[in-house]
C-alpha positions as CSV (number, residue, x, y, z in Angstrom):
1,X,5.6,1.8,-18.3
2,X,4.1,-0.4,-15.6
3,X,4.4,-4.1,-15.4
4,X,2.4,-5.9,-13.1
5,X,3.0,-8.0,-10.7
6,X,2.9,-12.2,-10.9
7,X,-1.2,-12.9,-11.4
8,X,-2.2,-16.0,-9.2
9,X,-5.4,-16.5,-10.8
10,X,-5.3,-20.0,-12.6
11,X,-6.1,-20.0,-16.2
12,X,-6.0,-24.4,-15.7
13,X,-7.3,-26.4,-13.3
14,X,-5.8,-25.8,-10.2
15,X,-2.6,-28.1,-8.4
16,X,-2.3,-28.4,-4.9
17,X,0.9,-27.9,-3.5
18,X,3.3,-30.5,-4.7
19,X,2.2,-30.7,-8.1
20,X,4.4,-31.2,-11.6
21,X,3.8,-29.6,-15.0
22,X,5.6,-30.8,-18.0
23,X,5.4,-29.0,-21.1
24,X,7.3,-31.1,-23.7
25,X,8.4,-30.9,-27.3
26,X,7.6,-34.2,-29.2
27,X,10.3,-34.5,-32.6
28,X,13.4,-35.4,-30.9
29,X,12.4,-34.3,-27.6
30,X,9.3,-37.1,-26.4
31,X,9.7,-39.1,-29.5
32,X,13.6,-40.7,-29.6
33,X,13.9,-40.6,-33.0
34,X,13.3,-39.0,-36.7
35,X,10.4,-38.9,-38.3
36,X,11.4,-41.1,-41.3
37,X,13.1,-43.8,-38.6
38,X,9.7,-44.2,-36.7
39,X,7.7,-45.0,-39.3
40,X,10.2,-46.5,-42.1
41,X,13.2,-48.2,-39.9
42,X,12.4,-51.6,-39.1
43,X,15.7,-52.7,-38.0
44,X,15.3,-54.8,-34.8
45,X,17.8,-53.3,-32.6
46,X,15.8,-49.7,-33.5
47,X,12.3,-51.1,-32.7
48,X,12.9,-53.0,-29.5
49,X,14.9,-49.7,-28.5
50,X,11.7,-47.3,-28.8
51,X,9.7,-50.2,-27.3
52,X,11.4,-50.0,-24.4
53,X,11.6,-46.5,-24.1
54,X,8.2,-46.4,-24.0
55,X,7.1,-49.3,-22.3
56,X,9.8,-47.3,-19.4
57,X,8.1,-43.9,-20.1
58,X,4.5,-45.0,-19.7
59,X,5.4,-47.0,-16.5
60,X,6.7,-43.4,-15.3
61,X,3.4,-41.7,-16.3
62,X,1.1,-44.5,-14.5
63,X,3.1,-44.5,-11.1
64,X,3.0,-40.3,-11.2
65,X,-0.1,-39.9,-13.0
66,X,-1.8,-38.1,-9.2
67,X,1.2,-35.7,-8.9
68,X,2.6,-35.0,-13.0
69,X,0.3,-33.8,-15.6
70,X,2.1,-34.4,-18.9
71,X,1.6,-31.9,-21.9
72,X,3.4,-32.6,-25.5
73,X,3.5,-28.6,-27.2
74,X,4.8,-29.4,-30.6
75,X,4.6,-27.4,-34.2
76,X,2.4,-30.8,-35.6
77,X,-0.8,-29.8,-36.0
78,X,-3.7,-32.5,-34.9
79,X,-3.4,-34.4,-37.4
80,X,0.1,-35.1,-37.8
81,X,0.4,-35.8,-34.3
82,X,-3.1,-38.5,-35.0
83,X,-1.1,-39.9,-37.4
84,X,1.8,-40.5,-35.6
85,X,-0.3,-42.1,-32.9
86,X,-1.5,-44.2,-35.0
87,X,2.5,-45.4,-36.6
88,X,2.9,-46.2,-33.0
89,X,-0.4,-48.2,-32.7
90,X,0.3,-50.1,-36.4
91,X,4.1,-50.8,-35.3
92,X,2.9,-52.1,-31.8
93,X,5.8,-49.2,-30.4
94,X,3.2,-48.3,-27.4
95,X,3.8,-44.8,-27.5
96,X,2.3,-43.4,-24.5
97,X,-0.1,-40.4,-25.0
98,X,0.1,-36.8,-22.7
99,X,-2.5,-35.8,-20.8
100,X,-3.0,-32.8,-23.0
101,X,-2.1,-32.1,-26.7
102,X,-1.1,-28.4,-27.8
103,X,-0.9,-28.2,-31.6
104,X,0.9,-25.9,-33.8
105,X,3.5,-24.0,-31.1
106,X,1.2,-22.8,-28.6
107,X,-2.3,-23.0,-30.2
108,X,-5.4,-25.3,-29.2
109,X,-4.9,-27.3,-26.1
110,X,-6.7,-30.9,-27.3
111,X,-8.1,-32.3,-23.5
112,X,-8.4,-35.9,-23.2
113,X,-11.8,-38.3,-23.8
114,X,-10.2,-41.9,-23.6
115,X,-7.4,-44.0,-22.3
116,X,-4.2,-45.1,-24.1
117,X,-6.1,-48.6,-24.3
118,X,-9.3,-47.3,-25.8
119,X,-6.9,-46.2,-28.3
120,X,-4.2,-49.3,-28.9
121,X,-6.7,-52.2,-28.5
122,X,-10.0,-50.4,-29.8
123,X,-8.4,-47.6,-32.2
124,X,-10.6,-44.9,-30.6
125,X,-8.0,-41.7,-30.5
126,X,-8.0,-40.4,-27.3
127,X,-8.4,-36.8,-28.5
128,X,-11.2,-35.2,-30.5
129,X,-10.8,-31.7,-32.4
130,X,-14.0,-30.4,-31.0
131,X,-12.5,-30.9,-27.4
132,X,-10.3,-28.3,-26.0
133,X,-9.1,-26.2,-23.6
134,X,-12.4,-23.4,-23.9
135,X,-10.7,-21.8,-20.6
136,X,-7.6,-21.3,-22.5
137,X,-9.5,-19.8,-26.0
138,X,-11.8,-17.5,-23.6
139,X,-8.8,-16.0,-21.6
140,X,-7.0,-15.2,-25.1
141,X,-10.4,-13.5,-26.3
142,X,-10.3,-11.3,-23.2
143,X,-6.7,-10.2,-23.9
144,X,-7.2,-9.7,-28.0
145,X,-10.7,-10.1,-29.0
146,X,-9.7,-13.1,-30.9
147,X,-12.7,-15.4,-32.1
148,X,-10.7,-17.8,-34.5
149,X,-14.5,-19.5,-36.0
150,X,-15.2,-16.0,-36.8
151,X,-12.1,-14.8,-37.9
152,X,-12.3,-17.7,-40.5
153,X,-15.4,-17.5,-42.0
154,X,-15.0,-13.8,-42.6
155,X,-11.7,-15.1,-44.6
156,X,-13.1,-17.7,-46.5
157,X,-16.0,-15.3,-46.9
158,X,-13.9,-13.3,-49.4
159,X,-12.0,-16.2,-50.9
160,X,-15.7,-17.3,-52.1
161,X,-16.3,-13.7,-53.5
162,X,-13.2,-14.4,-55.4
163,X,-14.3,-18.0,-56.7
164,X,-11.4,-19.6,-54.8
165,X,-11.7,-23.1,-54.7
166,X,-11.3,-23.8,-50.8
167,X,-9.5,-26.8,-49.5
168,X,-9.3,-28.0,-46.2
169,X,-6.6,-30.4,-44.5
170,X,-4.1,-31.1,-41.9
171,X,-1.0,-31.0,-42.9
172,X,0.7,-28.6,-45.5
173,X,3.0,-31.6,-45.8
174,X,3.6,-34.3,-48.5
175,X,0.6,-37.2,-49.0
176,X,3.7,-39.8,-48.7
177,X,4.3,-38.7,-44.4
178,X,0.3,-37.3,-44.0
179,X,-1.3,-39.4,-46.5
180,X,-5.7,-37.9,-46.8
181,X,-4.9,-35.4,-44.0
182,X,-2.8,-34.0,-46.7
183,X,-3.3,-30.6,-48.2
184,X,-2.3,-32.1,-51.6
185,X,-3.6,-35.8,-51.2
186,X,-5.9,-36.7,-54.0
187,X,-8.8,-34.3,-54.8
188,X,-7.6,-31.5,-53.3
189,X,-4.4,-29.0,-54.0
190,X,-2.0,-29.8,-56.8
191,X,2.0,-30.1,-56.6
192,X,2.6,-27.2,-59.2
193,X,6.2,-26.8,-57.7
194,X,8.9,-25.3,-60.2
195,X,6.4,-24.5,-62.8
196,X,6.8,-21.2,-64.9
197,X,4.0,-19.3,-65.0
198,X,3.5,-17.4,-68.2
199,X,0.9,-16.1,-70.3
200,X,-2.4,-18.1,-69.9
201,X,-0.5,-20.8,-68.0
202,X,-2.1,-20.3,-64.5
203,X,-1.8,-22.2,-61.4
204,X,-4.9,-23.7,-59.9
205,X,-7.4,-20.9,-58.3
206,X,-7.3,-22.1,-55.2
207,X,-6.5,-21.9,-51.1
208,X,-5.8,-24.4,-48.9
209,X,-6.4,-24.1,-45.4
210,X,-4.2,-26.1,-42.6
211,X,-6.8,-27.0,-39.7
212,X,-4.9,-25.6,-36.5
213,X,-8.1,-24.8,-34.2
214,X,-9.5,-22.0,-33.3
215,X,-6.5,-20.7,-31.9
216,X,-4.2,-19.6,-35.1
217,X,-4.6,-19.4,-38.4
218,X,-2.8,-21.1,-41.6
219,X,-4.1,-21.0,-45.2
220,X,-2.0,-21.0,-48.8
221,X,-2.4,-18.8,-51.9
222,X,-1.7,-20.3,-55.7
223,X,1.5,-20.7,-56.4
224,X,1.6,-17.9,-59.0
225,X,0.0,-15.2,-56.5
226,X,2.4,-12.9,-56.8
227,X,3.9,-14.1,-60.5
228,X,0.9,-12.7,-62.4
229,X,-0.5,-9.3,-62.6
230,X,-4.0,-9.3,-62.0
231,X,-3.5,-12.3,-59.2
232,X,-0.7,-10.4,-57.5
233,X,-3.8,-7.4,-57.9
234,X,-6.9,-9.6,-56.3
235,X,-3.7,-10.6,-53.8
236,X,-3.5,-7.5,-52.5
237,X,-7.0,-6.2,-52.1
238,X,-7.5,-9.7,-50.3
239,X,-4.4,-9.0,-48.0
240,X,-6.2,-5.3,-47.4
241,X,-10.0,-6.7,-46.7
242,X,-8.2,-9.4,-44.4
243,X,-6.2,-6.9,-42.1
244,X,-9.8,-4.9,-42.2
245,X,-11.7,-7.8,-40.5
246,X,-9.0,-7.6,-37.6
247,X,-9.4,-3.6,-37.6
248,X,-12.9,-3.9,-37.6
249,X,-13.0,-5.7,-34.7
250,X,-10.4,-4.6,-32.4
251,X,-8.4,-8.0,-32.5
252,X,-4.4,-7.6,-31.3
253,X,-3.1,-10.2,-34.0
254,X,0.6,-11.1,-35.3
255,X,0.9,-12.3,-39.0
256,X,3.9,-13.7,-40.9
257,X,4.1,-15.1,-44.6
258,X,6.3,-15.9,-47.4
259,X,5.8,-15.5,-50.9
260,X,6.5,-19.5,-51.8
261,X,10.4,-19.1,-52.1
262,X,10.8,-22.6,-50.4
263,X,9.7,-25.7,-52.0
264,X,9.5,-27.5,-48.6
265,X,7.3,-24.8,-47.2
266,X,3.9,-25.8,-48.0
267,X,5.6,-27.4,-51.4
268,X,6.5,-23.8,-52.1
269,X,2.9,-22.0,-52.2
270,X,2.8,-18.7,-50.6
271,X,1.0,-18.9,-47.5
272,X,-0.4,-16.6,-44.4
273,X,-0.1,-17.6,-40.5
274,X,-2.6,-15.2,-38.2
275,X,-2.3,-15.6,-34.1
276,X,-3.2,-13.3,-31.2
277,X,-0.7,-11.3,-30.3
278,X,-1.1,-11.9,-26.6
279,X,2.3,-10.7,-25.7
280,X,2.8,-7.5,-23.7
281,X,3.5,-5.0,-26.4
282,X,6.0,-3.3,-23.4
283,X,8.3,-6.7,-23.7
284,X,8.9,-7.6,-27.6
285,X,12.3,-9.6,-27.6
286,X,13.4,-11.7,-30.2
287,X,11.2,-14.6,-31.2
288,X,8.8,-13.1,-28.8
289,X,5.2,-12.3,-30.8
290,X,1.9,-13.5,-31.3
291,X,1.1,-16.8,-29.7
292,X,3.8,-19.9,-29.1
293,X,5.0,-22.4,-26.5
294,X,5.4,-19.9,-24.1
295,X,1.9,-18.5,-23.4
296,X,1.2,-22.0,-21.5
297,X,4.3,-22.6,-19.9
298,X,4.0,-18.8,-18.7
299,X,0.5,-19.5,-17.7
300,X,0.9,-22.8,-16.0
301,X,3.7,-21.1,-13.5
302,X,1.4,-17.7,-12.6
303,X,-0.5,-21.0,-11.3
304,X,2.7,-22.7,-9.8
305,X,3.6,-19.8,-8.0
306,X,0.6,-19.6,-6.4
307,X,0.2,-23.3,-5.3
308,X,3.9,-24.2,-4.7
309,X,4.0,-26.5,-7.7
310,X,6.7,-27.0,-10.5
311,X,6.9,-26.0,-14.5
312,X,9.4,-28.3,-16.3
313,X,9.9,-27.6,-19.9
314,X,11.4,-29.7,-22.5
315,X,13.1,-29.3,-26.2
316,X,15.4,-29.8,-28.2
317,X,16.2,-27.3,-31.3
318,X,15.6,-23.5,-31.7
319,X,12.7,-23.6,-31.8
320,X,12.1,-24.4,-28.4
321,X,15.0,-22.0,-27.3
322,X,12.5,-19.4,-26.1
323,X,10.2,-21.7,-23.8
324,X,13.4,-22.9,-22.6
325,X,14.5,-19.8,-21.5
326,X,13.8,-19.3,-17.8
327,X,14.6,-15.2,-18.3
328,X,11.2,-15.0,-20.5
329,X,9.1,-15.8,-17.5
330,X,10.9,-13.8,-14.8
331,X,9.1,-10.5,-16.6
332,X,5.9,-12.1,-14.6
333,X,7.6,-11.0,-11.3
334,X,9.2,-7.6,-12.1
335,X,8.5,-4.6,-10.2
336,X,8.4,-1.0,-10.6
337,X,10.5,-0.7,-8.3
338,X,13.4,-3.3,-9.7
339,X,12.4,-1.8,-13.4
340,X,13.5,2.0,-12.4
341,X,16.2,0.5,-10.7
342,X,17.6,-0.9,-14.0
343,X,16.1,1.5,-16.6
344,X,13.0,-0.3,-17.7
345,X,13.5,-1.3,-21.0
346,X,17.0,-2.0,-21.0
347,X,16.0,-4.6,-17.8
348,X,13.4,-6.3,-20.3
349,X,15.7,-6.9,-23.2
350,X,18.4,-8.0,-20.7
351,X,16.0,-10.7,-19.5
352,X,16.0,-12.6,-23.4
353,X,19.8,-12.5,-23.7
354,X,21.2,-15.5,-20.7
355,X,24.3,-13.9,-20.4
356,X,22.9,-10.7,-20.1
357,X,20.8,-11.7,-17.4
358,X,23.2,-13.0,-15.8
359,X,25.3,-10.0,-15.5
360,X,22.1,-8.1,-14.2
361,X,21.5,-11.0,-11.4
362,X,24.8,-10.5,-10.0
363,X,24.9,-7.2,-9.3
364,X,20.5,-7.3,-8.1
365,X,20.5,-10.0,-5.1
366,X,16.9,-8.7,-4.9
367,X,16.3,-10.2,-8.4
368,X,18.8,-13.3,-8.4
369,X,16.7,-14.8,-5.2
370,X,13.6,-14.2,-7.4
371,X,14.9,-15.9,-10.3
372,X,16.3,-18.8,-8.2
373,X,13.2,-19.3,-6.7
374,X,11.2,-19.3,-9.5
375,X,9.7,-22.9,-10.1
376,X,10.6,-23.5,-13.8
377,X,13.2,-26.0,-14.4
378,X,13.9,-26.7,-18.3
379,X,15.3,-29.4,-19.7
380,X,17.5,-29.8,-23.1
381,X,17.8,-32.8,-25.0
382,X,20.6,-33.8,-26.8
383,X,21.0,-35.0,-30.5
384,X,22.0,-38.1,-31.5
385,X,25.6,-37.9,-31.3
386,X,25.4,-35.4,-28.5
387,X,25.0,-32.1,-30.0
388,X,23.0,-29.3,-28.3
389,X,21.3,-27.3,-30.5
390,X,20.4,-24.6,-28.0
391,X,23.8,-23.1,-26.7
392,X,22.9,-20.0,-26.0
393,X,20.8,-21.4,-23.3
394,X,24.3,-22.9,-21.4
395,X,24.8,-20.6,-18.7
396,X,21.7,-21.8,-17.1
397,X,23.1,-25.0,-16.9
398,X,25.2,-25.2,-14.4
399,X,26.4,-22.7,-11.4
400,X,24.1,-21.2,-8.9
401,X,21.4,-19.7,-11.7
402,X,21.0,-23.5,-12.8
403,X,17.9,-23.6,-14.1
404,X,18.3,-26.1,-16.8
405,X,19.7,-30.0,-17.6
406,X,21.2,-31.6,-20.1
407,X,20.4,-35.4,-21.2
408,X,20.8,-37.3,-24.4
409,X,18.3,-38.3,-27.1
410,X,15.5,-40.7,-25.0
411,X,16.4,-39.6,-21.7
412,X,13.7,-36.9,-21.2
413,X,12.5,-39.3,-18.1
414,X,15.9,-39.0,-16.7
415,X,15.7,-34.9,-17.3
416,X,12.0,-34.9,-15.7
417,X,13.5,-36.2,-12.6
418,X,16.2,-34.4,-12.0
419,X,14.3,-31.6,-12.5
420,X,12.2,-32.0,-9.4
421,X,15.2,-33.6,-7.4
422,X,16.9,-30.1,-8.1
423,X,13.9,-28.0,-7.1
424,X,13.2,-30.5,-4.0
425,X,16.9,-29.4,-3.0
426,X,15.8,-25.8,-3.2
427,X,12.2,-26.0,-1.8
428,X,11.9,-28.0,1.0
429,X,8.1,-27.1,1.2
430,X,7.4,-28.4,-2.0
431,X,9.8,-31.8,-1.4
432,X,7.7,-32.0,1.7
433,X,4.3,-32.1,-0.3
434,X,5.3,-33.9,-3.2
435,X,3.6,-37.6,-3.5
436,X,5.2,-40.7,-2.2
437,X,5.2,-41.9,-5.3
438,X,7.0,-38.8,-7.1
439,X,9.5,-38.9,-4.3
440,X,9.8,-42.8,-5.3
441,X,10.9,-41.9,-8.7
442,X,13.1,-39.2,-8.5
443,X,14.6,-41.3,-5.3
444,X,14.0,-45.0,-5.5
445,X,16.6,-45.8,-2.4
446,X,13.7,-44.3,-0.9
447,X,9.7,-45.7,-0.9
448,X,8.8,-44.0,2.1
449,X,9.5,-40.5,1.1
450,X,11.6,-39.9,4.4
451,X,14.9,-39.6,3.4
452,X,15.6,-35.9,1.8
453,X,15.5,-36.9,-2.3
C-alpha cells in the first residue's frame, strides 16, 4: 500500500505565513454553558458571566481578526445553531459569531454575508443556507462522486413512489428547544413515541428529512418500520433501491442507522445518516469513516504546512476525541519509506491509539521530529467542575510530544493562546511572521512584538 506524501495544494483560501486556524466545537467548548442554562437560566450572576465572556471573546476576534480565522464545527445542524444565535440576540448575551459555520460534524461549511451587527441591531443572520463552501463540496465530489442535491431527489423520488408524506425541517429535536425548525412542530411529524403498534394501528406514513446541506444526509422512517410486516417489506426494498442509487453512480459513501430503540434519538423513529466516505480506505481506525470534524481540520493543515501557519483545534467530549487527536493527521506525512520500516498497517493503527504512538515515536526520531513539528495544537476544555472527558488524549499534554492544553469551561481564549505561544516557542519562523497584534495577545508585556512571546 502506498500513502502519499503531505499535498500542499489548498482546498481554502490561502494564509500567508503567520496565519491561525481554529476549528472549535460550540456545546461546552465556544459556548460556556448547557443548552437549557443559555436559554432558560436567568439568574444574574449566570448572565453577566456569559456577557462577559463574550464581550472578552469578541474583543479577541476584533483585535486578531487579520491573522485568526475562526471556525465553530459542531453536530447542530443550521438551524439549531440560527436558533441559538438568535437566544443570544433575544437575551442581549452578544455571542460573537465565527467566521465560518460547519454544521452537522464535518458537513457544509456556511461562509459569511454580514457582520455580527447586521445581525444583533438589524436581525439579518449573518449566514445563509445557500452560501457555502462550493470549494469544499467540489473537492469531496472529485474524491467520491458525491452530488448531495442529486443524491436527494433520487431518495425522495422513491419515498413519493411509496406515497410517503415528506417532511422537511432542522432539527430532529423537540418543538420546546427548536420550536418551527422542528421536525415535529406543528403540521409536520407526530410524537408517536411508546405506542404499540398492532393490527390496523399504524404510525403515520411518513419521512422526515433533517436539512444538513448538501454535504450529508439525514432523514426518519415511521416509527413502526420495522414493527409491521409489509412496512418492514416496502423498508427493505427502499433500503435496496437506495444503496442502488450510490452503485449506480460510483459514489464512496458511509451509512449508519438505528431502528428507533432510543426515544431521544429523533424521539425514537428509525432513521438513516448518508456521508462521503472520503477517508483513505488504507487508514480505517476507530471512529474514523465517512465525513466528520476531521476532514477540515486535516484539510486546513495540508494548507498550513505549506504556508507555515497553525491548526488549533478545540472540544470538549468524545465526540471531538478524534479531531483532537494530533496522531490522525500525522498519516498526511508518512512515507513509504517510514511505513516499511514499521510494517504498514500496524504503523497506521498505531497512529489512533496516543500511547501507542508514543511508543512508536520514541524508538523513530525520524518520525517524532515530524510529529513535533507538525502545526496542529489542540485544545481540551474542561467540564464544569473540572472533568475531562477525553483522557485518552492525556499523553499529548504534557512532555516533549505536547501537542495539547488543558483549560476549564470558558477559557477556550486562554487555550487559543497558549496554543500559538507554544508553537511560537517551537517555530521561530512562524513567531517571526505572526502579526503584531497576535503577538500582542498571546504576549501583552509586549506591543511591539520584539521580545520572544
Amino acid at each position: 500500500m502506498k500513502i502519499e506524501k503531505i499535498q500542499t495544494k489548498a482546498h481554502y483560501p490561502q494564509f500567508k505565513a503567520g496565519k491561525v486556524r481554529v476549528f472549535s466545537d460550540f456545546d461546552k467548548t465556544f459556548l460556556p454553558s448547557s443548552h437549557a442554562n443559555f436559554v432558560h437560566n436567568y439568574d444574574e450572576r449566570f448572565v453577566n458571566a456569559i456577557r462577559k465572556n463574550f464581550k472578552s471573546f469578541k474583543e479577541f476576534l476584533d483585535k486578531t481578526k487579520e491573522g485568526l480565522k475562526f471556525t465553530i464545527t459542531t453536530g447542530r445542524t443550521f438551524g439549531e445553531f440560527q436558533t441559538m444565535a438568535e437566544v443570544s440576540r433575544e437575551r442581549k448575551f452578544g455571542m460573537p459569531l465565527p467566521d465560518t459555520f460547519i454544521a452537522k460534524n464535518g458537513s457544509d461549511e456556511y461562509l459569511r454575508t454580514g457582520t455580527d451587527e447586521d445581525f444583533y441591531k438589524g436581525g439579518d443572520f449573518p449566514f445563509k443556507y445557500d452560501v457555502t463552501n462550493k470549494e469544499k463540496e467540489e473537492n469531496i465530489k472529485k474524491l467520491t462522486n458525491w452530488d448531495g442535491p442529486m443524491i436527494k431527489e433520487k431518495i425522495k423520488e422513491l419515498f413519493r413512489a411509496y406515497n410517503l408524506r415528506i417532511v422537511e425541517g432542522d432539527s430532529e429535536h423537540s418543538p420546546h428547544d427548536y420550536g418551527n425548525r422542528s421536525l415535529f412542530s406543528n403540521g409536520k411529524l407526530y410524537y408517536e413515541t411508546g405506542k404499540v403498534f398492532e393490527g390496523t394501528d399504524k404510525s403515520d406514513w411518513s419521512v422526515g428529512f433533517r436539512n444538513d446541506g448538501n454535504c450529508k444526509i439525514f432523514f426518519t422512517y415511521p416509527y413502526d418500520m420495522h414493527c409491521v410486516d409489509e412496512r418492514y417489506a416496502a423498508f427493505r426494498d427502499l433500503e435496496t433501491k437506495i444503496n442502488q442509487i450510490f452503485q449506480d453512480n460510483n459514489i464512496k459513501y458511509s451509512s449508519a442507522g438505528s431502528r428507533g430503540e432510543h426515544e431521544n434519538e429523533c424521539g425514537g423513529r428509525p432513521w438513516k445518516v448518508y456521508e462521503p466516505d472520503v477517508i483513505d480506505s488504507g487508514f480505517k481506525g476507530r471512529h474514523d469513516y465517512g465525513l466528520s470534524k476531521v476532514y477540515d481540520v486535516n484539510e486546513a493543515i495540508k494548507i498550513a504546512q505549506a504556508n507555515n501557519d497553525l491548526v488549533i483545534a478545540a472540544g470538549d467530549s468524545s465526540n471531538d476525541a478524534y479531531m483532537l487527536n494530533p496522531g490522525v493527521y500525522l498519516k498526511n506525512y508518512l512515507t513509504d519509506e517510514i511505513l516499511n520500516r514499521h510494517g504498514n498497517m500496524q504503523l497506521l493503527y498505531d497512529l489512533a491509539d496516543p500511547a501507542g504512538l508514543i511508543k512508536v515515536l520514541d524508538k523513530d526520531p525520524e518520525l517524532a521530529e515530524i510529529f513535533i513539528k507538525m502545526p496542529f495544537r489542540g485544545v481540551i476544555v474542561r467540564q464544569n467542575g473540572g472533568k475531562n472527558n477525553l483522557e485518552e488524549l492525556e499523553p499529548f499534554t504534557k512532555g516533549k510530544y505536547q501537542k495539547i492544553v488543558i483549560v476549564d469551561e470558558g477559557e477556550l481564549q486562554s487555550g487559543i493562546k497558549q496554543s500559538i505561544k507554544m508553537y511560537c516557542e517551537q517555530n521561530p519562523k512562524y513567531k517571526d511572521k505572526l502579526s503584531t497584534d497576535l503577538k500582542q495577545q498571546i504576549n501583552p508585556d509586549d506591543g511591539s512584538g520584539g521580545r520572544s512571546p
